[in-house]
Every structure is written in C-alpha cells, then in structure tokens.
C-alpha positions as CSV (number, residue, x, y, z in Angstrom):
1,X,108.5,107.8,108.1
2,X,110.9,105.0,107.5
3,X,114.2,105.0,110.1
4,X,117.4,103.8,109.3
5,X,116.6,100.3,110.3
6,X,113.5,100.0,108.5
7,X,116.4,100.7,105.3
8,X,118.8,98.5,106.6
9,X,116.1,96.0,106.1
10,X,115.0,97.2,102.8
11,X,118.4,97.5,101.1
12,X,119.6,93.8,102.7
13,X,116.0,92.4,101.0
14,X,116.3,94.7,98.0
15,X,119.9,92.9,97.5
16,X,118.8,89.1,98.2
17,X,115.9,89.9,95.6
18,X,118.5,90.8,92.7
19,X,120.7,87.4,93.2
20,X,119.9,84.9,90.7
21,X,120.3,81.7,92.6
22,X,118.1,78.7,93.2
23,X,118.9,78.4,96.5
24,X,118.7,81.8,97.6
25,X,115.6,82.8,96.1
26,X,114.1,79.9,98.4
27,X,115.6,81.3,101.5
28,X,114.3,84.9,100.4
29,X,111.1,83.5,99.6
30,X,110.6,81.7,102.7
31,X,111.5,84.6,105.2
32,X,108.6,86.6,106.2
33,X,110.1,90.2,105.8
34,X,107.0,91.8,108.1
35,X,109.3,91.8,110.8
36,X,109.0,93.5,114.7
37,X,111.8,95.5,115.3
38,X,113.7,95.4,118.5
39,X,115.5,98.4,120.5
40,X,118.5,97.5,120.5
41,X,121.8,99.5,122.1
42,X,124.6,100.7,119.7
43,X,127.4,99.0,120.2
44,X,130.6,99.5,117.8
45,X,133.5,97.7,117.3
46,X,136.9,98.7,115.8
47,X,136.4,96.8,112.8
48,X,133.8,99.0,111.9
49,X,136.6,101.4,110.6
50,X,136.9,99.4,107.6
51,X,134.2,99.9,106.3
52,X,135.1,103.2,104.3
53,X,137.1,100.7,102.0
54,X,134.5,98.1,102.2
55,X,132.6,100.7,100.3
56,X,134.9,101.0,97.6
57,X,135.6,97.8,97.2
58,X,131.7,96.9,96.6
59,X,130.8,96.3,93.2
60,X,127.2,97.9,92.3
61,X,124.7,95.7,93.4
62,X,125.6,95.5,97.2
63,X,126.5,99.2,97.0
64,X,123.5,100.4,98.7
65,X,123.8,98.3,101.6
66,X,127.5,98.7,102.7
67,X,126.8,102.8,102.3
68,X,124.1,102.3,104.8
69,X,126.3,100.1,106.9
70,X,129.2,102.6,106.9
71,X,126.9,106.0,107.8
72,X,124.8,104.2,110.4
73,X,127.8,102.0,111.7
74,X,127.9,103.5,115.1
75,X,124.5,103.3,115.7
76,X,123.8,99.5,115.5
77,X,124.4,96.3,117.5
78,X,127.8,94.7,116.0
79,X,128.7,91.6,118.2
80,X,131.6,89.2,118.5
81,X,131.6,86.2,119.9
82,X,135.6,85.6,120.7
83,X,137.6,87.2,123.1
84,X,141.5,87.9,123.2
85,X,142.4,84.6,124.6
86,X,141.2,82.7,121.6
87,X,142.4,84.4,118.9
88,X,144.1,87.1,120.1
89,X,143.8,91.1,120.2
90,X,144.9,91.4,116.5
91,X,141.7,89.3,115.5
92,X,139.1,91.2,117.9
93,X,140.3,94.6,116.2
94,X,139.4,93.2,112.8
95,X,136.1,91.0,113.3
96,X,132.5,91.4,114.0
97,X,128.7,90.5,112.8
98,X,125.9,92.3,112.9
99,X,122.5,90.0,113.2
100,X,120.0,92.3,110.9
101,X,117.4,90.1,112.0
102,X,117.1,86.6,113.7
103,X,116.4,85.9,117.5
104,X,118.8,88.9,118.9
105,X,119.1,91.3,115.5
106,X,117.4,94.5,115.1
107,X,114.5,92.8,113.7
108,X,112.7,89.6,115.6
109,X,112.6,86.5,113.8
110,X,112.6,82.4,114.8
111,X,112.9,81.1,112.3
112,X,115.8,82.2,110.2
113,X,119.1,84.4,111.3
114,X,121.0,87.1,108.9
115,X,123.0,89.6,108.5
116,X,126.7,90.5,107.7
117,X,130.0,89.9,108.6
118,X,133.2,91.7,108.9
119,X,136.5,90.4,108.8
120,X,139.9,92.6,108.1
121,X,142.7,92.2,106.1
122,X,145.7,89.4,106.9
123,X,143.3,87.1,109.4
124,X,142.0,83.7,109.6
125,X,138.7,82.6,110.8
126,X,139.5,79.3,111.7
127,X,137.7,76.3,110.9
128,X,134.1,75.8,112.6
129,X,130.9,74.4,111.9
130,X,127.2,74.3,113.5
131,X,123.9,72.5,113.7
132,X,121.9,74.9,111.2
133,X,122.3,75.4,107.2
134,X,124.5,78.6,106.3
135,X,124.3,80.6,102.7
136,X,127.0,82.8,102.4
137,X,127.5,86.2,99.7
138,X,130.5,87.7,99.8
139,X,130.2,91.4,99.2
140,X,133.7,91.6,98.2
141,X,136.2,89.7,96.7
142,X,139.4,88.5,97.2
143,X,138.8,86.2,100.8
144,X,140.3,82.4,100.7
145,X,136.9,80.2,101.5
146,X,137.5,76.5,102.9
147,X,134.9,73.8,103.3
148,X,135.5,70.2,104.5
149,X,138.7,68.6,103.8
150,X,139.3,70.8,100.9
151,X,141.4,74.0,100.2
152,X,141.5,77.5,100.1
153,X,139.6,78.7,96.8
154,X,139.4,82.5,96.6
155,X,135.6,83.6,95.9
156,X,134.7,86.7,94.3
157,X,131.7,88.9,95.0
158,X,128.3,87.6,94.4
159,X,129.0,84.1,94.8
160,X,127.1,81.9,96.5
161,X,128.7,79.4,99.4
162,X,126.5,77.0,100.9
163,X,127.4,75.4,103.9
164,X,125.3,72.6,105.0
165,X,124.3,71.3,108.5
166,X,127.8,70.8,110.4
167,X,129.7,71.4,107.4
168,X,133.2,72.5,109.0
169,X,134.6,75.8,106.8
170,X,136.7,78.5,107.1
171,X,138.2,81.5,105.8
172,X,141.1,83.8,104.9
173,X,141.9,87.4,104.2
174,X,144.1,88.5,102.1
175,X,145.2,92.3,101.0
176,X,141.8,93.8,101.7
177,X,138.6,93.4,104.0
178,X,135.9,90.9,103.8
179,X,131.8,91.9,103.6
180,X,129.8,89.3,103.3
181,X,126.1,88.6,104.3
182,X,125.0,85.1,105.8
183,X,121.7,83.2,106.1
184,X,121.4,80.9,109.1
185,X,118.0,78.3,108.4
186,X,117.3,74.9,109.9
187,X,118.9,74.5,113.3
188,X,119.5,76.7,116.4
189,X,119.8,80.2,115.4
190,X,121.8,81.8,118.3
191,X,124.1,78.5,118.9
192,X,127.7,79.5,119.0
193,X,129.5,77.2,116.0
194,X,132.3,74.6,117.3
195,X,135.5,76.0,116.4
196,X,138.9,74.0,116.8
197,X,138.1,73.8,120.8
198,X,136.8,77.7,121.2
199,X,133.3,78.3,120.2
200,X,131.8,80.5,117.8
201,X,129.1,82.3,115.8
202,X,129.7,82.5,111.5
C-alpha cells in the first residue's frame, strides 16, 4: 500500500505532468521517477504553520499537493540553511524547503534536486545565485521575483522562472505566503547558493 511519501511523489509528478511548458516538460521527462526512498527524520519548522493559508490560496491544479504538504507537514524533513545571525529570527520563523527528492530528500536521486519552498509574508530572500540550472513554479501568487540587474516583477501562480547557471535572483513577499516548487539540474545539487556574503540553498 502506497505511504504518504510514495503520494507526495505522486501528486509533485502528477502536477509537473499538467504544466504546459517546453522547458519543464524536458526536466520532467528526463527525471527518472522510480526513485529509492530514504528514512528520513521529521523535522518541522515554524513556517510550516502557514500552510493552512497556503492551501487557500492554491488555485486548482497545485491543490492536491499543498493539502498533502499541510496534513503530513510534521512528518517530513523541512531544512533551512540560514541561521539568526544572517537574516535574523524574523526570517527563520517564516522560511524553509523541503527536498522531495535529490541527494538528501525523501527520495534518492544524483542527478536532479526538487521540491518546495516556503517563504512567509513581508520577507526578502536576498539576492543569491549557484553553479546548477533552477526552474522555479510558484504555487501562489502575489511574490516580487528579481533576476540579474533587473526589478521586482510580481509572478502569478503557474508561471514558469528559469534561472540559469549563476544567474543571481531574488525575491519578495508581500501580503500573503509564498509556495513554490523548484528544479535544481546541471551543477552541484546540495551546494549552498552564494548569497550577498552568507551562503544559501534556493
């Protein structure tokens, strides 16, 4: 009988299969989705409380996945990468990523990284960049995106950011939360991104 991570793998392919984008039907094609799974220990965050609203804020498609998310939420590996003297306590209490599978998520994998990020309302993730190719879905709308030398640009849910190899980028929250799933290909998959002195992993 299936367990909850065999569906958190189902519902997170069973979403990448309904996006209609070149790119990302590449990256969906290329992953092989006969995956190991690892035993990994529960650890929960405080973010994790916002994802009652993240629910309600999901349109349809991604609906399945952030329900699963918020039942199972204590009972899966969230990580963060920062601590309180980079950003601050107010940041920690409103980040995190889970790796659904990749070379530390819940299912083994060497080749590419994904999974699904949380960041709450009001915060920036500051500008930071990495070796390997990122595709980014937001599963809500509403968060300011930056890439390069541009601007903020708010993206709604379902679209597609690509970010390529050391591409810097960041982004900002407004009124409400941020769900948004990521693909890492190409480069190192656990490297910890460059970010304004600190280092990170988005």
């Amino acid at each position: 009988m299936p367990t909850y991570f065999d569906q958190l793998l189902d519902r997170f392919h069973a979403y990448l299969r309904g996006v209609d984008n070149a790119l990302v039907r590449d990256a969906v094609t290329r992953i092989g989705w006969n995956m190991t799974a690892r035993v990994l220990e529960a650890h929960p965050l405080p973010c994790l409380g916002l994802l009652d609203r993240i629910v309600e804020l999901a349109p349809p498609d991604p609906q399945p996945l952030a329900q699963l998310l918020a039942e199972r939420r204590d009972d899966l590996c969230w990580g963060q990468t920062y601590n309180a003297s980079d950003f601050g306590e107010a940041f920690l209490q409103k980040y995190g990523w889970l790796e659904v599978f990749g070379t530390r998520g819940h299912f083994a994998n060497e080749e590419v990284a994904a999974g699904l990020l949380i960041l709450g309302p009001g915060i920036t993730y500051p500008d930071h960049h990495h070796i390997a190719e990122e595709i980014y879905i937001p599963l809500t709308g509403g968060t300011e995106w930056r890439m390069g030398e541009g601007g903020f640009h708010t993206r709604q849910a379902g679209e597609i950011i690509h970010h390529a190899s050391n591409v810097s980028h960041a982004m900002r929250t407004g009124s409400e939360a941020l769900l948004a799933l990521y693909i890492w290909r190409g480069g190192p998959l656990a490297q910890k991104s460059t970010v304004s002195g600190a280092q990170g992993r988005g």
